[in-house]
C-alpha positions in Angstrom: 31.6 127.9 68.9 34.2 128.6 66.4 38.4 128.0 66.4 40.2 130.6 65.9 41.5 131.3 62.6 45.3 132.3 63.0 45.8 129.5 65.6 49.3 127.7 64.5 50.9 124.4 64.3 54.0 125.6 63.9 56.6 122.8 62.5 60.5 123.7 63.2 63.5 122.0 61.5 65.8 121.1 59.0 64.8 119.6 55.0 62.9 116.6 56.7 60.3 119.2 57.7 60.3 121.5 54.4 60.4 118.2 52.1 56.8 117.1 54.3 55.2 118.9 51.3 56.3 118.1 48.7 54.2 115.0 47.2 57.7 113.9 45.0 57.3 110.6 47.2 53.9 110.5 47.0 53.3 111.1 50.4 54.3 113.9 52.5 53.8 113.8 56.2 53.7 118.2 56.5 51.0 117.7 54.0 49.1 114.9 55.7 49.1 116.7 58.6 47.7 120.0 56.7 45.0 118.3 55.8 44.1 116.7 58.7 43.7 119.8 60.7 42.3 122.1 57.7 40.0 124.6 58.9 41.1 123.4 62.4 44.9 125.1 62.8 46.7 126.3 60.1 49.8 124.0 59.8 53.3 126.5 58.8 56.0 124.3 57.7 59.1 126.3 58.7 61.1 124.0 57.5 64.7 125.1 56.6 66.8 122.7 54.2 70.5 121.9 55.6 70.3 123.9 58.9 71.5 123.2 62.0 70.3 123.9 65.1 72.9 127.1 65.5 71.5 128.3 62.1 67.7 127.5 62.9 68.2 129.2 67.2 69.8 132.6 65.0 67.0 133.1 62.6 63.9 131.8 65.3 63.6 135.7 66.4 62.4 136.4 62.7 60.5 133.4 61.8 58.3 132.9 65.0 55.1 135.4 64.4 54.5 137.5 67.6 51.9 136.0 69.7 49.3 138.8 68.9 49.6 138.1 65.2 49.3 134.3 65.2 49.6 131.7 68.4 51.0 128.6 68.3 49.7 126.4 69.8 51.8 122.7 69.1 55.8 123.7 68.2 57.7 120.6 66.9 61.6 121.3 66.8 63.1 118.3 64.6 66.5 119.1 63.9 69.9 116.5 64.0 70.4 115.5 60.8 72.3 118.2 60.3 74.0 118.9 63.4 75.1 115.1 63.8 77.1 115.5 60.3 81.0 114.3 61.1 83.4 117.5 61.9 85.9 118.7 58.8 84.4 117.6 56.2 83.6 118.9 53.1 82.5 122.9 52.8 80.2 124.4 53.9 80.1 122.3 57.2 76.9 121.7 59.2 78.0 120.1 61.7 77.5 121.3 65.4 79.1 119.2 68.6 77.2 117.2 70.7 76.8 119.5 73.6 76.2 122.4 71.4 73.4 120.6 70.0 71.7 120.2 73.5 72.6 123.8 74.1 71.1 125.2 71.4 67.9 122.6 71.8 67.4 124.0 75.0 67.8 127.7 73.7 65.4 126.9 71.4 62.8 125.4 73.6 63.3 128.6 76.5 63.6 131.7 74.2 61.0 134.1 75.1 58.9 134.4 72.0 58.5 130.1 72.3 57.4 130.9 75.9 55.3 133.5 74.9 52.9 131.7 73.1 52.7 129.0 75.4 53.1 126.3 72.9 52.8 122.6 73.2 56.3 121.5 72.5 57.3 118.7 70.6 61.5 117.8 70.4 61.5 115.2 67.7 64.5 113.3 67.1 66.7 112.9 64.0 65.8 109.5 62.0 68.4 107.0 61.7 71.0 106.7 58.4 71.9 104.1 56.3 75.7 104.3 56.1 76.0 102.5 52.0 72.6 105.0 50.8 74.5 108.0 51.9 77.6 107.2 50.7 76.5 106.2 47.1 74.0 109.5 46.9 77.6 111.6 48.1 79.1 109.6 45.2 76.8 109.7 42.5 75.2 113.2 42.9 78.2 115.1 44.7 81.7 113.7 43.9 82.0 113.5 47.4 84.3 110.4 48.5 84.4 110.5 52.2 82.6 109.9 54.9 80.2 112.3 56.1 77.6 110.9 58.5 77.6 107.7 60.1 75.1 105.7 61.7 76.5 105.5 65.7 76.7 109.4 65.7 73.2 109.7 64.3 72.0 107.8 67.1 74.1 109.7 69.9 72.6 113.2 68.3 68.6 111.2 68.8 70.0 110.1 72.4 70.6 113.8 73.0 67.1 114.8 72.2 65.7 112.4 74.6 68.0 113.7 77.0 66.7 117.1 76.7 63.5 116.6 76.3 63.6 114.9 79.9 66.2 117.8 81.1 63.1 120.1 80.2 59.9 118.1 80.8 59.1 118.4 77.5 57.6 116.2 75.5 59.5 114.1 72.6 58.8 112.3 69.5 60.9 109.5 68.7 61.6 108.9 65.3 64.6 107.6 65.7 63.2 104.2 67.4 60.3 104.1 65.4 62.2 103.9 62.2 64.7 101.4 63.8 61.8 99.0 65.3 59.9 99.4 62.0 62.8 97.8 59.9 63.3 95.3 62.1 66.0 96.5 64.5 66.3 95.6 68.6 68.2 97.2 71.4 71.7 94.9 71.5 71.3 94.3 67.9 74.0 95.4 65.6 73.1 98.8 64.8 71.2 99.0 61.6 72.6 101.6 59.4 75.7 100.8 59.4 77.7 99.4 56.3 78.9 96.0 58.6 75.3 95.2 59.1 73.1 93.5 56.1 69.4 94.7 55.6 66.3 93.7 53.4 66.0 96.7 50.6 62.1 96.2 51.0 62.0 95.9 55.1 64.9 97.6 56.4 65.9 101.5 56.6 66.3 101.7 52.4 62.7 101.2 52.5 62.1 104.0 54.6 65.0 106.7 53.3 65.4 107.6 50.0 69.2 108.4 49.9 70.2 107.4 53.1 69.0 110.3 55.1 65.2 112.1 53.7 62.5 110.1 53.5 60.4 108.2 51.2 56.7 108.1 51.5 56.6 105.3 53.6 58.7 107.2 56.0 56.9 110.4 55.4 54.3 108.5 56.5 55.1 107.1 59.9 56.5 110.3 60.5 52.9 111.6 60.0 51.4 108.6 61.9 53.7 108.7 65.1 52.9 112.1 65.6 49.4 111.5 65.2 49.6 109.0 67.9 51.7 111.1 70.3 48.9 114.3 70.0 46.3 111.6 70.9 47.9 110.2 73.9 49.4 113.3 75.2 46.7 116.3 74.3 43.5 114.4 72.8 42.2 117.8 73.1 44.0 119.1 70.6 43.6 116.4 67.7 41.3 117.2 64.5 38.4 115.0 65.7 38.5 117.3 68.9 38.9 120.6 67.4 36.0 122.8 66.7 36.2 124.3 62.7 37.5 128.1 62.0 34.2 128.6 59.8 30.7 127.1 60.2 29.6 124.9 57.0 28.0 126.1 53.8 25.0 124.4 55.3 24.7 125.9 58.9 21.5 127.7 58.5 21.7 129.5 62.2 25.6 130.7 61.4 24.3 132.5 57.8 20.9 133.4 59.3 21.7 137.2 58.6 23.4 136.8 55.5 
């Protein structure tokens, strides 16, 4: 018995999830995960660079495929990067406020052509920022001088996911603590990212972001290996290893017997 061939992992979010492909890193966690499941679900990165989650909930209508086209079968919405971007700052804003953020994560989550296809749904949180990357990136690359993200409010718009997710019963990946506990960080710490607290350039969050706030492949990659993880534990039925392929092998005499 066969998969089916238009069957979707469907991945929902800002430039975190449309910079998974590209290999500019060296490692791209959309792309791992494409070829993990290849010829097992076909992996759509609907990433959208510098949306918010108003943005992303106004266009979902038009980029979800109807469920008799394609179904979906695991949905990950990772947005907050975005939305957790300080108010009046430079043009074009992105940000949204906190409450609109959860509003529009539960819109997302309960709009009709989600819950037609009946999707496994994944609400991942925003990583954490480094305060001095994101700075000196605004600096160098924008002639931007003020302060447009900061660590604490990063953290409230990854709170907010959790807080959702639980609303909902939904399940949630958390990036945000992953990150934090892989460069070292502990609850009633200092919080890392911030410019008052001092970090390792090999160990801490520079080693994991590239300009304070995307990824570099070694955060690509525990992206890609904390998702792997969750599927395991939370639908093992749906990893590659338990998937059957869309197509038989080159080699399966009975499926090319009337060939």
């Amino acid at each position: 018995m066969f998969g089916t061939a238009q069957d979707l992992i469907f991945l929902f979010g800002d430039s975190i999830t449309q910079a998974g492909f590209s290999q500019d890193q060296g490692f791209g966690w959309v792309a791992a995960l494409a070829s993990a499941y290849v010829r097992k679900l076909n992996v759509v990165n609907a990433g959208l660079g510098g949306y918010n989650t108003r943005k992303g909930l106004y266009k979902l209508p038009i980029l979800l495929p109807p469920p008799e086209h394609a179904r979906i079968r695991i949905l990950t919405i990772f947005f907050g990067a975005n939305d957790s971007r300080l108010p009046n700052t430079s043009q074009p804003t992105q940000d949204v406020p906190l409450e609109d953020f959860k509003a529009n994560l539960k819109s997302i989550v309960l709009h009709p052509l989600v819950k037609a296809h009946g999707a496994r749904v994944i609400l991942i949180t925003p990583p954490p920022i480094d305060e001095r990357m994101c700075e000196h990136t605004d600096r160098t690359t924008k002639g931007i001088y003020e302060v447009r993200r900061t660590a604490e409010t990063t953290s409230r718009y990854a709170q907010a996911v959790r807080d959702v997710s639980k609303e909902l019963n939904v399940t949630h990946l958390d990036i945000w603590s992953a990150f934090m506990k892989k460069a070292g960080w502990k609850f009633g710490d200092p919080l890392m990212g911030s410019k008052a607290v001092p970090q390792n350039f090999e160990t801490g969050l520079p080693s994991l972001l590239s300009d304070g706030l995307h990824l570099t492949a070694k955060g690509n990659r525990l992206v890609y290996e904390e998702l792997m993880r969750l599927l395991q534990n939370t639908w093992p039925d749906q990893t590659p290893e338990a998937l059957p392929r869309t197509l038989p092998g080159w080699d399966d005499v009975e499926a090319w017997k009337d060939l």
